[in-house]
N, C-alpha and C positions, 0 to 999 in steps of 0.2 A: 504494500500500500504506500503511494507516494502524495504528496501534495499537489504535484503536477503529472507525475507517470508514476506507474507500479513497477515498470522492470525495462532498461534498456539493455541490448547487445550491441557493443561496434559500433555505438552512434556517440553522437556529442550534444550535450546542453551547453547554450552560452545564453547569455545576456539578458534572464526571466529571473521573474521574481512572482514568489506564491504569499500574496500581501490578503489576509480575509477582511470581509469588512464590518465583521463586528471582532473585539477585544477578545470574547469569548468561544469563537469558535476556533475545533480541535480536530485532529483525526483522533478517534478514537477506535481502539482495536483490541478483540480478544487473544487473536495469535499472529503469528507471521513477522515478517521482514517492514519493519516502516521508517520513511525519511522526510523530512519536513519538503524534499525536494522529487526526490525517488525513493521509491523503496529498496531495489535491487539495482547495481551498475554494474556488469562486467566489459571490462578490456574497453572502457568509453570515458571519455573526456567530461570532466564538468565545471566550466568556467566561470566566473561572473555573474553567481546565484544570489537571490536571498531570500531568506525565506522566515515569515514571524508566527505561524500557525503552530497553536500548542498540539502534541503529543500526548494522549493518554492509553496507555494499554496496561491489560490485566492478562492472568491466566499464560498461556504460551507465548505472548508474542518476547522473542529472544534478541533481536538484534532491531536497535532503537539508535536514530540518528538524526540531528536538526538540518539535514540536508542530507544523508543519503544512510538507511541502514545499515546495508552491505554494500562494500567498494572491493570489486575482487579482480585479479588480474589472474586469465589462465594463459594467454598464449608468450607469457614470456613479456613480452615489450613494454616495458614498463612505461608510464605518463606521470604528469602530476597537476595534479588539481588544483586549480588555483582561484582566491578571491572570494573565497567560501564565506556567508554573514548569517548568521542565526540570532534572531533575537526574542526566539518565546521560549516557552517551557516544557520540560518532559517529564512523565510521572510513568514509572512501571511499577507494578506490582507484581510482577511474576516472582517469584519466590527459587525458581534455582540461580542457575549460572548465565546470566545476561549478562547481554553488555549495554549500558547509551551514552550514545557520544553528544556532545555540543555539536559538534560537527559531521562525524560518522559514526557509526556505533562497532562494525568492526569493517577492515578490511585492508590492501596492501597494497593500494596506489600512496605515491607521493602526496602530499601535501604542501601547498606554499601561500601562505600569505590567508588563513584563515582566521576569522573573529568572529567570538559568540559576548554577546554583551546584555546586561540587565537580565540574564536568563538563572533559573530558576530548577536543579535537575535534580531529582527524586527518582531513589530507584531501593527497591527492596532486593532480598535473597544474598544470593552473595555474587554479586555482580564486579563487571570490569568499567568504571567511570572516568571522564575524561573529557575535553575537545575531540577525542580521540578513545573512543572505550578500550578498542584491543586494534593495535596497529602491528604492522612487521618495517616501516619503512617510513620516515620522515625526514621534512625536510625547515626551511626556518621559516621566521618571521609571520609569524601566528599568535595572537592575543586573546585574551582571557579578560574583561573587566566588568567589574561590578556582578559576579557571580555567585552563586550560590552553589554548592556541590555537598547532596546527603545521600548516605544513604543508612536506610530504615532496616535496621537488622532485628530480628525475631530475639526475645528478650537478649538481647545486646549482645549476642556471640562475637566474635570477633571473627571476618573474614570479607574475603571480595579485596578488591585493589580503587585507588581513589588517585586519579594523579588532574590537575589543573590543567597540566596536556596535553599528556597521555595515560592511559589507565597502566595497560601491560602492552610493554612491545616486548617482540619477540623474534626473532631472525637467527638462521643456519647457514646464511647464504654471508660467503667473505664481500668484502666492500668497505665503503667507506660509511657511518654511521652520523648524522649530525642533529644535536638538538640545537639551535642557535639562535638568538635574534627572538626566542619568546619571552611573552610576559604576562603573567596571573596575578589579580588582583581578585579576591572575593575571600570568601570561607570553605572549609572544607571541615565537614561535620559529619564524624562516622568512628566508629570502631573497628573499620577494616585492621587486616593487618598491616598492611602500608600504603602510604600515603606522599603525596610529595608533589612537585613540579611533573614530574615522570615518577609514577607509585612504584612498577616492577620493569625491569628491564634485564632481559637474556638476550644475550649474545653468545652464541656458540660456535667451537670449531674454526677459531679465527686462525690466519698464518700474517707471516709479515709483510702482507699487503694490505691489511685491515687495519682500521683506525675511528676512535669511538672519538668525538669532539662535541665538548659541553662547551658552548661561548655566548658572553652576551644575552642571558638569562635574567630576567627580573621578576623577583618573587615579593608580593607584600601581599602576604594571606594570614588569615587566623584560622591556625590549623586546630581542631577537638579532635584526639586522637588516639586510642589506647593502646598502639603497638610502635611500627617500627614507621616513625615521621622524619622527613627530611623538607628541608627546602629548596632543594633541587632534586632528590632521589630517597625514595624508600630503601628499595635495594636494589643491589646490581648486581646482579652475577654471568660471568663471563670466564670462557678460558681457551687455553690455547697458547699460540705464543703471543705474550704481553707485553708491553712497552710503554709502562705508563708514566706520563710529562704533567706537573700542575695539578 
């Protein structure tokens, strides 16, 4: 379920915006893929979107995104999405392993130059939250302000991931890795077990041609948190041959 499409292949969105015309109105959904923009994107470009139509899903729906659900790359070539704006709100209720993103909820195109602002993200179970819920691949200069990031955990367990930009990335594939040029501004309110600019980050199987670069990062959040909080990283685990500078 999208705000403008439910599912593209191999095509490109530019230069639309999914504006409702009253404050209140929502997609709302029991199950499935939904994006303030698209619901599902593979191997397709989406540039120059915005979109302010709140998000409400209960029950199954697992991957939640302020402009695209799922962002998935099969044929190799990778893109990057750029000028991404989100500005309403998401609430899931689903109770297992979701994810919702400010911006996508999961998936492994690039990113570049994304902003979710005055927004609002509620999410239950043990979820992966974010501009970014569950990403493999980004890229910089992407904004966070004035946000809010919860999530509602069943008598207060500790678990699920909470990052301002990214929830959990994850990548096996050597390269070059960069968070850079972001900045988060809001609150992050939750008992995950971590939390952070970037909550979880694996990297694996690296050689020495890979290289992980944190630069030009701005964090002013008030974090509630009862496990492993960072203001730029939860945790990081990585290995391989390492080479770490700063």
């Amino acid at each position: 379920t999208g705000g403008l499409i439910g599912e593209i292949y191999t095509s490109s969105v530019t230069n639309v915006s999914v504006r409702p015309l009253t404050p209140a109105s929502e997609i709302s959904v029991s199950n499935g893929t939904v994006g303030g923009i698209v619901g599902l994107s593979q191997d397709s470009s989406i540039n120059d979107v915005y979109s302010n139509i709140n998000i409400h899903a209960t029950a199954q729906a697992v991957y939640l995104g302020g402009i695209a659900g799922f962002d998935r790359i099969v044929d190799e070539s990778a893109r990057t999405q750029t000028e991404l704006v989100y500005e309403g709100d998401i609430t899931s209720l689903y109770a297992g392993s979701g994810t919702c993103g400010g911006i996508i909820g999961a998936g492994d195109q690039k990113i570049d130059g994304a902003s979710v602002e005055g927004s609002t993200i509620t999410c239950s179970g043990i979820p992966m939250v974010g501009l970014l819920g569950y990403a493999s691949k980004t890229e910089s200069n992407d904004k966070v302000i004035d946000v809010f990031l919860e999530v509602a955990h069943p008598d207060d367990i500790p678990s699920g991931v909470v990052g301002g930009i990214v929830g959990y990335w994850n990548s096996t594939t050597n390269g070059d890795y960069v968070i850079e040029g972001n900045t988060f501004v809001g609150t992050i309110e939750t008992v995950s077990v971590n939390a952070g600019l970037a909550a979880f980050i694996v990297i694996l199987d690296l050689n020495e041609t890979s290289s992980i670069t944190f630069s030009r990062n701005i964090v002013r959040a008030t974090f509630q948190n009862g496990n492993a909080a960072g203001g730029l990283l939860g945790t990081l685990v990585s290995d391989g041959d390492e080479d770490a500078n700063d």
